[in-house]
mmJSON file of the N, C-alpha and C atoms, coordinates in Angstrom:
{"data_MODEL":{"atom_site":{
"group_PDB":["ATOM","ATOM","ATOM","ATOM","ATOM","ATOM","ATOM","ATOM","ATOM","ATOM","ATOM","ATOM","ATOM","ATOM","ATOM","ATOM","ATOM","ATOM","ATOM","ATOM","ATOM","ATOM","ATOM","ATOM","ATOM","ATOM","ATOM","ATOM","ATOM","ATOM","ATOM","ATOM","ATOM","ATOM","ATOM","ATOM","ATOM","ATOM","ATOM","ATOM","ATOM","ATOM","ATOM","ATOM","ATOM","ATOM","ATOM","ATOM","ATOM","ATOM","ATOM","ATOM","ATOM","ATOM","ATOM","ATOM","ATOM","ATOM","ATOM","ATOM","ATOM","ATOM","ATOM","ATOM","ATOM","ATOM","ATOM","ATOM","ATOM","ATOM","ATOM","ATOM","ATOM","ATOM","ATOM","ATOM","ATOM","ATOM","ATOM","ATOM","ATOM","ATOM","ATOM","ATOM","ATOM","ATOM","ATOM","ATOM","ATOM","ATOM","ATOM","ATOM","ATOM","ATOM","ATOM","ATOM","ATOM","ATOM","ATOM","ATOM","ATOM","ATOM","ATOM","ATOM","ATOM","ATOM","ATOM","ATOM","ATOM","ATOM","ATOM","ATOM","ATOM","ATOM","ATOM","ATOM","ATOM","ATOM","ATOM","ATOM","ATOM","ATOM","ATOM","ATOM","ATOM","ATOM","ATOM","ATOM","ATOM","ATOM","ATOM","ATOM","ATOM","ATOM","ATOM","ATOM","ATOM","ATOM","ATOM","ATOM","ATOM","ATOM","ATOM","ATOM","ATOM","ATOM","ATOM","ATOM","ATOM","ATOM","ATOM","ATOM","ATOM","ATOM","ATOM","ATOM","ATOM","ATOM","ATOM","ATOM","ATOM","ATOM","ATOM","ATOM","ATOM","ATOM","ATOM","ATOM"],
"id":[1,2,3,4,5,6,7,8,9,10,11,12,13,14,15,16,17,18,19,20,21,22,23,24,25,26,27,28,29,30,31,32,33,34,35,36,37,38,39,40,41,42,43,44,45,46,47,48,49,50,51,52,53,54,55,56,57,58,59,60,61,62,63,64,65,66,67,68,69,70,71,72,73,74,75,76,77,78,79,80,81,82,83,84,85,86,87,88,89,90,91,92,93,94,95,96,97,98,99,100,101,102,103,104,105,106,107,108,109,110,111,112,113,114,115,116,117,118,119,120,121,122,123,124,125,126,127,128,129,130,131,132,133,134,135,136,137,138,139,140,141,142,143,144,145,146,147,148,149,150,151,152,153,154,155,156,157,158,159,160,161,162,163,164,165,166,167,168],
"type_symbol":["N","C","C","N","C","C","N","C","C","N","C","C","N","C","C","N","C","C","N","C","C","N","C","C","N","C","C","N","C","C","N","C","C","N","C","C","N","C","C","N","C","C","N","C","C","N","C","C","N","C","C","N","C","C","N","C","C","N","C","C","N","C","C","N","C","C","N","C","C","N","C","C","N","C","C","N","C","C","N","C","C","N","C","C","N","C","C","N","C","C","N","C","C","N","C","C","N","C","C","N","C","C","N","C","C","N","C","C","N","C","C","N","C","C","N","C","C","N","C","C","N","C","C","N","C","C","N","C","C","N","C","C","N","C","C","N","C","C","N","C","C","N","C","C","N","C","C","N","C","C","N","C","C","N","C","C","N","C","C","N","C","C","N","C","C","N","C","C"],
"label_atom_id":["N","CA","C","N","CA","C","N","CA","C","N","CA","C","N","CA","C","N","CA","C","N","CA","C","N","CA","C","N","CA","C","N","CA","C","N","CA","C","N","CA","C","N","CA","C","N","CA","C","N","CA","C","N","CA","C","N","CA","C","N","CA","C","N","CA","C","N","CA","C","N","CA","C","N","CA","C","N","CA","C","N","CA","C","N","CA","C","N","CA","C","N","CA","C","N","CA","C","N","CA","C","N","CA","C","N","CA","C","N","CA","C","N","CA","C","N","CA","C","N","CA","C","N","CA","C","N","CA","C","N","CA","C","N","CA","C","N","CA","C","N","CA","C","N","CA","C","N","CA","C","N","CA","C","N","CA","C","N","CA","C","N","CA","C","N","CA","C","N","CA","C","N","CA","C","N","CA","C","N","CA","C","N","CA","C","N","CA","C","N","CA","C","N","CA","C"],
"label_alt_id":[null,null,null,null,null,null,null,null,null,null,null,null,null,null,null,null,null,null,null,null,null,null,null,null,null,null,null,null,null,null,null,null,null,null,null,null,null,null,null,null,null,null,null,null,null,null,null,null,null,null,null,null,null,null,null,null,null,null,null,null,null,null,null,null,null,null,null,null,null,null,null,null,null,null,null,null,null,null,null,null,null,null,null,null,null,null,null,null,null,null,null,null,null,null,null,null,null,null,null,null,null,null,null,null,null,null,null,null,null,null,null,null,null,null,null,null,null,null,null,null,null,null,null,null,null,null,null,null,null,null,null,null,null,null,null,null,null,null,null,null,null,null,null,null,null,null,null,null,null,null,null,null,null,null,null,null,null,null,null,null,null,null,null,null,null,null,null,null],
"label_comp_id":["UNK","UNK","UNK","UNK","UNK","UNK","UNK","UNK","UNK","UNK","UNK","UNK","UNK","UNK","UNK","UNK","UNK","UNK","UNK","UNK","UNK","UNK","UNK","UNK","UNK","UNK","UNK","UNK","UNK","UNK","UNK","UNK","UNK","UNK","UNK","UNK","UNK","UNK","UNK","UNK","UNK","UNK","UNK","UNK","UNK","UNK","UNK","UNK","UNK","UNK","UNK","UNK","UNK","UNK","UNK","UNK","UNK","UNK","UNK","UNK","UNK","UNK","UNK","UNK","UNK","UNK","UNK","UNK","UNK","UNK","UNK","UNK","UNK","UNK","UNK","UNK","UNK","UNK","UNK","UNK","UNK","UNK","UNK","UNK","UNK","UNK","UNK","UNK","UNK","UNK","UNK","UNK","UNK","UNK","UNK","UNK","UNK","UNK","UNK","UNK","UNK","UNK","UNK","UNK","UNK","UNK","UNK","UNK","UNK","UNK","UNK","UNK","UNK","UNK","UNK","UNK","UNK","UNK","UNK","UNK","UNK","UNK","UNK","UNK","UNK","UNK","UNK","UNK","UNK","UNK","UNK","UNK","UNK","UNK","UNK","UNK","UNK","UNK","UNK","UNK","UNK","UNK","UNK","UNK","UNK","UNK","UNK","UNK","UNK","UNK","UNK","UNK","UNK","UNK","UNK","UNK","UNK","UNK","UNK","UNK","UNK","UNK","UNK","UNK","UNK","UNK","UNK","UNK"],
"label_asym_id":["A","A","A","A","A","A","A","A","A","A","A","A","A","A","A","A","A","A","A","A","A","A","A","A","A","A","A","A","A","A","A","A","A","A","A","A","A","A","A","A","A","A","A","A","A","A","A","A","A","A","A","A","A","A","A","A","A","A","A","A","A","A","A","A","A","A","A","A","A","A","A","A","A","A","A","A","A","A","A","A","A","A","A","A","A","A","A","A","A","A","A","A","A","A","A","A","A","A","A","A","A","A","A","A","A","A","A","A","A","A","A","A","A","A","A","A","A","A","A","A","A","A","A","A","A","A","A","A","A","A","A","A","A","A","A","A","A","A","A","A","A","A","A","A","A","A","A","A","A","A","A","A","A","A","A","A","A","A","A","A","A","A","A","A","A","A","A","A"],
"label_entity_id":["1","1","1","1","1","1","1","1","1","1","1","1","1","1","1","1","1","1","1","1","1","1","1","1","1","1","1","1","1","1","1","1","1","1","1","1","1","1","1","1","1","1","1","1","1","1","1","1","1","1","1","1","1","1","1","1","1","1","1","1","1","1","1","1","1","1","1","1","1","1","1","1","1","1","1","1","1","1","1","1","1","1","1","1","1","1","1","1","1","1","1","1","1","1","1","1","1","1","1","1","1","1","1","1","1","1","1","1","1","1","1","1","1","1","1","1","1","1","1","1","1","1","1","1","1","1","1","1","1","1","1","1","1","1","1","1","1","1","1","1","1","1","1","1","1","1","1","1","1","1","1","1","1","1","1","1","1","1","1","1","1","1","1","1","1","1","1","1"],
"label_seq_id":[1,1,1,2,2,2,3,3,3,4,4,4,5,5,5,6,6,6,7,7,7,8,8,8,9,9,9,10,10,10,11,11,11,12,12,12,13,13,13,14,14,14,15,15,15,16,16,16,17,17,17,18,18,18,19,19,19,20,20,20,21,21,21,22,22,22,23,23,23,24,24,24,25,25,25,26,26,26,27,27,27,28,28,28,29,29,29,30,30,30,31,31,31,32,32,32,33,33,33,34,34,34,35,35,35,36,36,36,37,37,37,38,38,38,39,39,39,40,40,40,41,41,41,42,42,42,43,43,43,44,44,44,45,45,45,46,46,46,47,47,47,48,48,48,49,49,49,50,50,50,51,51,51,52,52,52,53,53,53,54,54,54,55,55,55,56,56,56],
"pdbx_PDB_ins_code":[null,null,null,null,null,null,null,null,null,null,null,null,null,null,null,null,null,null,null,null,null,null,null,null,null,null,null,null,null,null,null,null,null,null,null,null,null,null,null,null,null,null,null,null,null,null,null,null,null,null,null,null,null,null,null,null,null,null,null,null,null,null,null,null,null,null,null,null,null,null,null,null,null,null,null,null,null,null,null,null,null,null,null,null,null,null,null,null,null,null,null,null,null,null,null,null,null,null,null,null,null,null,null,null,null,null,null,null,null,null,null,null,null,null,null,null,null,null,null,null,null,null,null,null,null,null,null,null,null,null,null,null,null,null,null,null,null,null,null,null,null,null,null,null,null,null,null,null,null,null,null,null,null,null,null,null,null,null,null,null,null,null,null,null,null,null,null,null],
"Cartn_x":[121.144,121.141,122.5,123.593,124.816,125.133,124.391,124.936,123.901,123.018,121.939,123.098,123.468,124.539,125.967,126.271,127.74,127.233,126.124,125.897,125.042,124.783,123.985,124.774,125.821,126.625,126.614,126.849,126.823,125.507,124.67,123.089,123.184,123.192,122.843,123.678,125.05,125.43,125.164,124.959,124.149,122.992,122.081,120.467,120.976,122.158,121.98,122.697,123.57,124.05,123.453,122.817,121.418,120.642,120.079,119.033,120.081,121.602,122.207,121.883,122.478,122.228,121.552,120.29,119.229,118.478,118.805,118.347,119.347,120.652,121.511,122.498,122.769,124.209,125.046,125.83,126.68,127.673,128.622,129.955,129.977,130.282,130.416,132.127,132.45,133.765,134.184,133.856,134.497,134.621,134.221,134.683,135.8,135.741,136.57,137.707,138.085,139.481,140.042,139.397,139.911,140.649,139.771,140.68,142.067,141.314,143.228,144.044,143.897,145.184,145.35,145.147,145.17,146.671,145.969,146.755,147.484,148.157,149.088,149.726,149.324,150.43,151.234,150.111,150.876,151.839,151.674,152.579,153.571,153.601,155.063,155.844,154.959,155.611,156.545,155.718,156.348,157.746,157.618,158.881,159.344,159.515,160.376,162.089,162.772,164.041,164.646,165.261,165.581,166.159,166.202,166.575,168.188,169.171,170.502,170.975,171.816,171.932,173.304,173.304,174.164,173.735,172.625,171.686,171.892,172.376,171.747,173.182],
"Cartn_y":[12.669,13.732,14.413,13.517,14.178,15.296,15.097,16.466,17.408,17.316,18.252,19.191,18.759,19.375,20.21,19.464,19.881,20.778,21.168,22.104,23.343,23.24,24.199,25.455,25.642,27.05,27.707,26.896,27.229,27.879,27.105,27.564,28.76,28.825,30.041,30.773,31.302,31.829,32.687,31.894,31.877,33.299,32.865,33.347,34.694,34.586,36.121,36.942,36.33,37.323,37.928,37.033,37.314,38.712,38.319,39.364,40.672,40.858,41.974,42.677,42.029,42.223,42.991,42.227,43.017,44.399,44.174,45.568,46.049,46.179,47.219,47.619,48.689,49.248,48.417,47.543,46.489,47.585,47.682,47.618,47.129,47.43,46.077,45.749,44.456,44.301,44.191,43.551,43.842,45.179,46.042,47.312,47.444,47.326,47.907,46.876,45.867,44.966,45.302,45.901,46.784,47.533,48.39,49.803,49.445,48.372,48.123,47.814,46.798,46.604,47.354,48.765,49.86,50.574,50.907,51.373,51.09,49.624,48.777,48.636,48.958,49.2,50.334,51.392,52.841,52.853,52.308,52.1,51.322,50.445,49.455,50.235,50.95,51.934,53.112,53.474,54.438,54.25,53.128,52.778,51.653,51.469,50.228,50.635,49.821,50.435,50.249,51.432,51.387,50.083,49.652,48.193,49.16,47.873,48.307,47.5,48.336,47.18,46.25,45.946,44.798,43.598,43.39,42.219,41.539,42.368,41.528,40.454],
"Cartn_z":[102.565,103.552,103.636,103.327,103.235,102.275,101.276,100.047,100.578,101.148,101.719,102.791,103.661,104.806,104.566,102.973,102.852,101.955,101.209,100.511,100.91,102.241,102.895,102.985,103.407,103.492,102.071,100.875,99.841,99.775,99.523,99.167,99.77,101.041,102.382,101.865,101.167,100.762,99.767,98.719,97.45,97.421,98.523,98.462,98.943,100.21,100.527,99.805,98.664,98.021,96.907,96.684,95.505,96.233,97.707,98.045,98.764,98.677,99.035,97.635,96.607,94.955,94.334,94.875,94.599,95.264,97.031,97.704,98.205,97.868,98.237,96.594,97.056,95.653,96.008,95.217,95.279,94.137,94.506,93.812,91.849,90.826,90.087,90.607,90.714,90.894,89.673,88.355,87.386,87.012,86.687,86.686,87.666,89.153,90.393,89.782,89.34,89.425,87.725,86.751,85.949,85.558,87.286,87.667,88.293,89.159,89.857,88.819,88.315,87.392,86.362,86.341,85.338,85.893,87.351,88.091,88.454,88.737,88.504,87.806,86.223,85.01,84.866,85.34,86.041,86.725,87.802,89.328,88.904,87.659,87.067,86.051,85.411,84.518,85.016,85.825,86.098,87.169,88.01,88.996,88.608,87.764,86.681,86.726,86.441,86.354,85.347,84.659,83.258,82.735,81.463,81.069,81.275,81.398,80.841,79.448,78.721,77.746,77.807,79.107,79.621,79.247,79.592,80.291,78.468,77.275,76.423,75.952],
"occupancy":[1.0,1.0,1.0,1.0,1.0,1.0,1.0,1.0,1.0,1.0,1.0,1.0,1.0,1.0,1.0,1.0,1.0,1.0,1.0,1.0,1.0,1.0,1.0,1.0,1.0,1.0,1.0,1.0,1.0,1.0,1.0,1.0,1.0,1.0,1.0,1.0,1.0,1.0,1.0,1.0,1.0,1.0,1.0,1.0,1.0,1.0,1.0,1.0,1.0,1.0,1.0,1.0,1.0,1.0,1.0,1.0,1.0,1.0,1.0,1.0,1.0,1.0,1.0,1.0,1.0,1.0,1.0,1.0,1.0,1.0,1.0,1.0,1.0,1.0,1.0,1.0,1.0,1.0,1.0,1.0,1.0,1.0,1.0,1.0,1.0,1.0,1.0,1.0,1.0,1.0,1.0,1.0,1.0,1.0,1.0,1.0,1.0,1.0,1.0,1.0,1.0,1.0,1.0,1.0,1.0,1.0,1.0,1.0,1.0,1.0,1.0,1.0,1.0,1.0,1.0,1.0,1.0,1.0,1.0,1.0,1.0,1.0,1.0,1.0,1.0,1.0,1.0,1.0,1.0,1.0,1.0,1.0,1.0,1.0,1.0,1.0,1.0,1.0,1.0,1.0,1.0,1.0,1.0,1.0,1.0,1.0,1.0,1.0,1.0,1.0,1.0,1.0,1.0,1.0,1.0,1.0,1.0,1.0,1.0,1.0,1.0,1.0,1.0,1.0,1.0,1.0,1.0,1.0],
"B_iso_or_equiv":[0.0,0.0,0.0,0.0,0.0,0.0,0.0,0.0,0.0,0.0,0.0,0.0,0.0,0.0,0.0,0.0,0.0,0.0,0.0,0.0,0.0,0.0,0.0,0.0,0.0,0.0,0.0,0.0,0.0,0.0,0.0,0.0,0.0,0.0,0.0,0.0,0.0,0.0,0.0,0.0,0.0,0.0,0.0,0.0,0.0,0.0,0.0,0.0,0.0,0.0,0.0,0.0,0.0,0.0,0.0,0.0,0.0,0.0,0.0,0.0,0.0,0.0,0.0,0.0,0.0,0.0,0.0,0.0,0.0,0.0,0.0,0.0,0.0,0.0,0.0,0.0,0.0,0.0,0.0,0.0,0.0,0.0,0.0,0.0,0.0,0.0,0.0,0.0,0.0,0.0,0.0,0.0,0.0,0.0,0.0,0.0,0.0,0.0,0.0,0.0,0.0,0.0,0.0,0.0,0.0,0.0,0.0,0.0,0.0,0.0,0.0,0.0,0.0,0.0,0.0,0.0,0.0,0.0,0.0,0.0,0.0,0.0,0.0,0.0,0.0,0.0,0.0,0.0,0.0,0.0,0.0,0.0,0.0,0.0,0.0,0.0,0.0,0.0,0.0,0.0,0.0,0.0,0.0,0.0,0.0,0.0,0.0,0.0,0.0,0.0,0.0,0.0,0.0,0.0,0.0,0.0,0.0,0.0,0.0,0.0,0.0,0.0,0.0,0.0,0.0,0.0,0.0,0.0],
"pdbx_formal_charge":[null,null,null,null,null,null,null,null,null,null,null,null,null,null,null,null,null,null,null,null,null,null,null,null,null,null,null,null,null,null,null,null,null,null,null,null,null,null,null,null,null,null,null,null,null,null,null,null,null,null,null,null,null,null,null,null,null,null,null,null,null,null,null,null,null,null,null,null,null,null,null,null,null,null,null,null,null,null,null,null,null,null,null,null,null,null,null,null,null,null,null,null,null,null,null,null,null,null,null,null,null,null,null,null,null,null,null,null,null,null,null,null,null,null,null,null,null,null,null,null,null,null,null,null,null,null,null,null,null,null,null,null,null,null,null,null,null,null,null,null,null,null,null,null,null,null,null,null,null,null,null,null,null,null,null,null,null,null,null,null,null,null,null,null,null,null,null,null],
"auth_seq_id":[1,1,1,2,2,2,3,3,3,4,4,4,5,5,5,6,6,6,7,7,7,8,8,8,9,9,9,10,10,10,11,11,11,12,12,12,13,13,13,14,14,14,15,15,15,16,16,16,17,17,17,18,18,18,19,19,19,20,20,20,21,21,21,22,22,22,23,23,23,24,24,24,25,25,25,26,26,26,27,27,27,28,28,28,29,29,29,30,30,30,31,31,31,32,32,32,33,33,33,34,34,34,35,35,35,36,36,36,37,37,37,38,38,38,39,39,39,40,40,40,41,41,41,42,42,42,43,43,43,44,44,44,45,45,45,46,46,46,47,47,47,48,48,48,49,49,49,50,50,50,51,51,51,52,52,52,53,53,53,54,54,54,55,55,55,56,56,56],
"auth_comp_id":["UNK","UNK","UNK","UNK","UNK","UNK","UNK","UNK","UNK","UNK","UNK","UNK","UNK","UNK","UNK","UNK","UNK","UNK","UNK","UNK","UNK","UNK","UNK","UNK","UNK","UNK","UNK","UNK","UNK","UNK","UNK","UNK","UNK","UNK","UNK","UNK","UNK","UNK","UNK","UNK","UNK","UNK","UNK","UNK","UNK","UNK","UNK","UNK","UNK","UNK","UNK","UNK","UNK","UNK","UNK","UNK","UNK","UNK","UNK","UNK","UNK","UNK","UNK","UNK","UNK","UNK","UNK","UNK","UNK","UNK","UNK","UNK","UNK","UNK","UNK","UNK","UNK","UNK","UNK","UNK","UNK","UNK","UNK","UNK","UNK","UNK","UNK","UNK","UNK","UNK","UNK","UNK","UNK","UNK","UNK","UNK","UNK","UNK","UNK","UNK","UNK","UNK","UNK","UNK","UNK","UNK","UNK","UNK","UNK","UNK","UNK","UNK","UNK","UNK","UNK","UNK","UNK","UNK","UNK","UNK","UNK","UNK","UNK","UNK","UNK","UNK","UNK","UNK","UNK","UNK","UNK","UNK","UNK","UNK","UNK","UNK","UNK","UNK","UNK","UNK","UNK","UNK","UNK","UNK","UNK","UNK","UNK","UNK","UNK","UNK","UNK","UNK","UNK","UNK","UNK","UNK","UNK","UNK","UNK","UNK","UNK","UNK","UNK","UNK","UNK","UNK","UNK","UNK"],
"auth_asym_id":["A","A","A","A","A","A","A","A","A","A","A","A","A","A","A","A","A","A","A","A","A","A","A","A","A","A","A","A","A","A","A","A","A","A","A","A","A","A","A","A","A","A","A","A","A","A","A","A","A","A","A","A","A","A","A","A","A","A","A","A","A","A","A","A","A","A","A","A","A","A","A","A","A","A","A","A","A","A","A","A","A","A","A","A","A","A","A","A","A","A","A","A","A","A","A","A","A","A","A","A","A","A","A","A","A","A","A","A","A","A","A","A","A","A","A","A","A","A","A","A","A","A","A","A","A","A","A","A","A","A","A","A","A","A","A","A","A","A","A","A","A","A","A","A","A","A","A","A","A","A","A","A","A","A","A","A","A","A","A","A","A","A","A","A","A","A","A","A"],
"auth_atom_id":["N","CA","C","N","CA","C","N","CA","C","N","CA","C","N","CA","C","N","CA","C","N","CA","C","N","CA","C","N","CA","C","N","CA","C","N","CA","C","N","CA","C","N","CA","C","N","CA","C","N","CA","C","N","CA","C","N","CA","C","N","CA","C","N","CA","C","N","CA","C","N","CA","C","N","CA","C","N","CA","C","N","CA","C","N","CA","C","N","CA","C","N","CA","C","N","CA","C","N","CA","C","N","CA","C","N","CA","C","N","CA","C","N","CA","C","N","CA","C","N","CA","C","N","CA","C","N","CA","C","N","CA","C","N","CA","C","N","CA","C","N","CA","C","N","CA","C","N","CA","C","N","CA","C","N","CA","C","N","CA","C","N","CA","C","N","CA","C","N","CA","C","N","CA","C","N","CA","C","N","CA","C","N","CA","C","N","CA","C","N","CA","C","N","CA","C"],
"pdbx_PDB_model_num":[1,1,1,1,1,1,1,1,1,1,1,1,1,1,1,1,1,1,1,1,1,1,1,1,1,1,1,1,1,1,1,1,1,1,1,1,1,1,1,1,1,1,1,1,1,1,1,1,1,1,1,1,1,1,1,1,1,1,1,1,1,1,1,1,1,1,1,1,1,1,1,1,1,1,1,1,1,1,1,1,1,1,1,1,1,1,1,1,1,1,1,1,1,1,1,1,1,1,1,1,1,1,1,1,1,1,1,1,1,1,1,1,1,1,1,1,1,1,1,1,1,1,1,1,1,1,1,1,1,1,1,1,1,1,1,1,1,1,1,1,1,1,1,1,1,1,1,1,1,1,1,1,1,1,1,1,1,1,1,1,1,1,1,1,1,1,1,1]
}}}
């Protein structure tokens, strides 16, 4: 009965994300976390600070 209890949030979790899934437009997040770190390479590129050639 114990793995029945500690796994219930999971399950219940589980089912409703399945049935959002299926009857609503869900996002893909792989696509959406793609984009971020696209834009993130942008946003480093571009405000990076020049190397000096001290450092070598």
């Amino acid at each position: 009965m114990g793995i029945v209890r500690r796994s219930f949030s999971f399950l219940t979790g589980t089912a409703c994300g399945i049935y959002i899934a299926q009857n609503y437009k869900v996002p893909n997040i792989n696509k959406l976390a793609h984009c971020a770190v696209s834009i993130a390479k942008e946003l480093e590129k571009r405000y990076r600070k020049p190397e000096s050639s001290d450092d070598v």
